[in-house]
C-alpha positions, 0 to 999 in steps of 0.5 A: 546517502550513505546508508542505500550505498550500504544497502546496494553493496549487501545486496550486491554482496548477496548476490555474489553469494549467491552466484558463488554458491551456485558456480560451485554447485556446478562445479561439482559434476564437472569435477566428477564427470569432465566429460559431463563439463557445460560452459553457461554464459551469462546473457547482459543484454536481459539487464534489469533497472536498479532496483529501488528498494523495499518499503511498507504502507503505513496504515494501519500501524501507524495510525494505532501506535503513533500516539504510543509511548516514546519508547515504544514508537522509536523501538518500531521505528528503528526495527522497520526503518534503522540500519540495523532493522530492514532499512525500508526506504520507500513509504505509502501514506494512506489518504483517510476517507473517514465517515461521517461525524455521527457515524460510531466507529465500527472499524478494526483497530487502527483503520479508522484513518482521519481524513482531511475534511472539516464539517461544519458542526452538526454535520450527519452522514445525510448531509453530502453536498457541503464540501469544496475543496477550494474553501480552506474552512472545509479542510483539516490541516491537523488531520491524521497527528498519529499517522504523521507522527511516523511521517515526521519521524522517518523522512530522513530514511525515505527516498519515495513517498507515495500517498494513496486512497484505500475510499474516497470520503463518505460524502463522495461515496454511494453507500455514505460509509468508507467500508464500502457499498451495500452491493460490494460489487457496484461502483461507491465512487458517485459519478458525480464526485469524481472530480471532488475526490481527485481535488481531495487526493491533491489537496491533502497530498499538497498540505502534507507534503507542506506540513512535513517538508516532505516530497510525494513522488507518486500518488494513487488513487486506488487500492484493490478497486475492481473486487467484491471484498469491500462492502457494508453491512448495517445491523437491525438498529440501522449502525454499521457493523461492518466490513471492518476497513475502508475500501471502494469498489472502483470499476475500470470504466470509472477509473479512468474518468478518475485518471482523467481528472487527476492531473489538473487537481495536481496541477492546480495543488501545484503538487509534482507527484506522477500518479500511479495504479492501479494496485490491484489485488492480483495481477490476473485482475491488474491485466484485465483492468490495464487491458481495457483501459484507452491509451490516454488512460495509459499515458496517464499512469506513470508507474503501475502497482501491482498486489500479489496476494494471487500469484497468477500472470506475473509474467504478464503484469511484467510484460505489460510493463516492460511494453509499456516502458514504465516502472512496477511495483509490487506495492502491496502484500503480507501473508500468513504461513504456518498453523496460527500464531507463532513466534517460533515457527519458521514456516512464517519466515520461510513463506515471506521469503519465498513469497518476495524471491518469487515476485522478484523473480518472476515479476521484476518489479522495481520495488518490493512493498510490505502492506504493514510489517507491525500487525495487530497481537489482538486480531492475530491471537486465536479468536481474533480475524480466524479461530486458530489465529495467525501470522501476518507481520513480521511484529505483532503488537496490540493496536488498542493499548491505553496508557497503562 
């Protein structure tokens, strides 16, 4: 408690800055041309809610350095989340998929997030009719030690968990893979898994909020859903060689019927969280989803999550919103300024910067969200994601580390 009264006072001490400064930039002309003088009144009728903080996801840092040497984890911990690093207050735990046990890892370091499934041995990615969430056999209750290390170690610095799924598992997807459909704009969730996969969302939300005696507040069954951006290649040996993450293109059609399902899993997990989406890439794609979505599947949806790696139609996500009298997030964004990776440009820095003043500005949200503050050194250097490299996260670690 002590520690968000801090943080509301530095954040009301800034804006009293601020205000500050402006006033006495104003003042300026007055002084030199009274004739000049305006009077500006503030207008308290346009008051916003209290803001509810900053946070970040946890993937996909947490699950490649949760496993790292004590050191390591508690200097990453207290740089993200101590009172003296960001104090970030709000986490999003990410719900694995995770492909089948004779599929060979073929995804980024660290995206290769466990899901909650146990297969009986000998399981192949053919084999898709097996699972049921009311058998305790086919759940993992160990799944995910890395990522729920962190879980365990930060909750006392969290006020809002949110859990969400970036693919449902293999057996529940078309193409059998969480990279994503062969056809990246065709839908991967099967029609007939919708319920299996709102079962799977409440069930592993129920056995961590259990494990970890924590509270999820919210949970979201999407991530970007209605992109191309998420589709599998196979090589001329049939393995795949990518895309590099999970992901599942989920039409708006299709997520409703989920959004219609997931209240009675919650309700049988006994799980409380309110369900949020649809944390689409922009909010130009979240409108045109919101937009053709039926009042039920409206009335289902207790705070919507909005990306902002475009930028176009804040106002519009924000009006939305404020229409629909429920609270928005921007849950979910990272960037890269500059030429490459630097740790001493400034451009970097400033772009992030810029980046929050303008969705804060301009899209009102009641939180702020990084997608993940520690990236990979490895993915970032020249010859790593781009030829030049680049800057996204504010840290940069290798997430391939061995005990040496």
């Amino acid at each position: 408690m002590a520690r968000r009264t801090r943080s509301r006072r530095t954040l009301g001490a800034a804006a009293l800055t601020a205000l500050a400064t402006g006033a006495a930039l104003l003042s300026v002309p007055v002084q030199a041309h009274a004739e000049a003088a305006v009077t500006v009144t503030p207008d308290p009728s346009y008051a916003h809610d209290e803001f509810e903080g900053w946070g970040t996801s946890l993937v996909w840092f947490a699950n490649a350095t949760g496993d790292y040497p004590p050191a390591v984890r508690e200097k990453l911990a207290d740089l993200l989340f101590g009172d003296d690093g960001l104090a970030l207050n709000i986490a999003r735990y990410n719900i694995g998929g995770g492909n089948a046990p004779d599929v060979k890892d073929y995804l980024r370091a660290g995206g290769a997030v466990e899901g909650w499934w146990k297969a009986p041995a000998g399981t192949t990615r053919a084999d898709t009719d097996w699972w049921s969430a009311d058998d305790e056999a086919d759940w993992n209750e160990d799944a995910d030690a890395n990522q729920r290390w962190w879980v365990e170690r930060i909750k006392k610095d969290i006020d809002h968990w949110e859990t969400f799924s970036n693919s449902p598992p293999w057996f529940m997807t078309v193409s059998g893979y969480v990279s994503g459909g062969f056809d990246a704009n065709a839908d991967q969730l099967k029609a007939d898994s919708v319920d299996d996969f709102a079962a799977y969302l409440a069930g592993a939300t129920k056995r961590l909020e259990k494990s970890e005696h924590i509270k999820v507040d919210t949970i979201d069954p999407f991530n970007e859903p209605n992109t191309g951006y998420w589709g599998t290649r196979l090589g001329a040996d049939g393995q795949p060689t990518g895309g590099r993450q999970e992901g599942a293109h989920i039409g708006p059609a299709l997520q409703q019927k989920v959004l219609a399902a997931l209240p009675s899993a919650l309700k049988k997990a006994k799980v409380k969280a309110a369900i949020s989406a649809m944390d689409e890439t922009n909010p130009g794609i979240f409108a045109t989803n919101w937009n053709s979505y039926s009042q039920a599947s409206k009335d289902a949806v207790g705070q919507m999550n909005v990306h902002t790696y475009g930028t176009g139609q804040r106002t519009t996500v924000r009006d939305l919103a404020k229409a629909a009298d429920k609270p928005l997030w921007m849950s979910e964004v990272e960037g890269d300024w500059g030429d490459g990776q630097s740790f001493t440009d400034m451009r970097p820095g400033l772009g992030l910067a810029q980046q929050m003043v303008n969705d804060l500005r301009e899209l009102e949200p009641k939180a702020w969200v990084f997608w993940q503050p520690v990236e990979d050194y490895d993915n970032m250097k020249p010859g790593g994601e781009s030829a030049k490299g680049g800057n996204w996260g504010s840290i940069q670690l290798p997430f391939s580390c061995t005990a040496a």
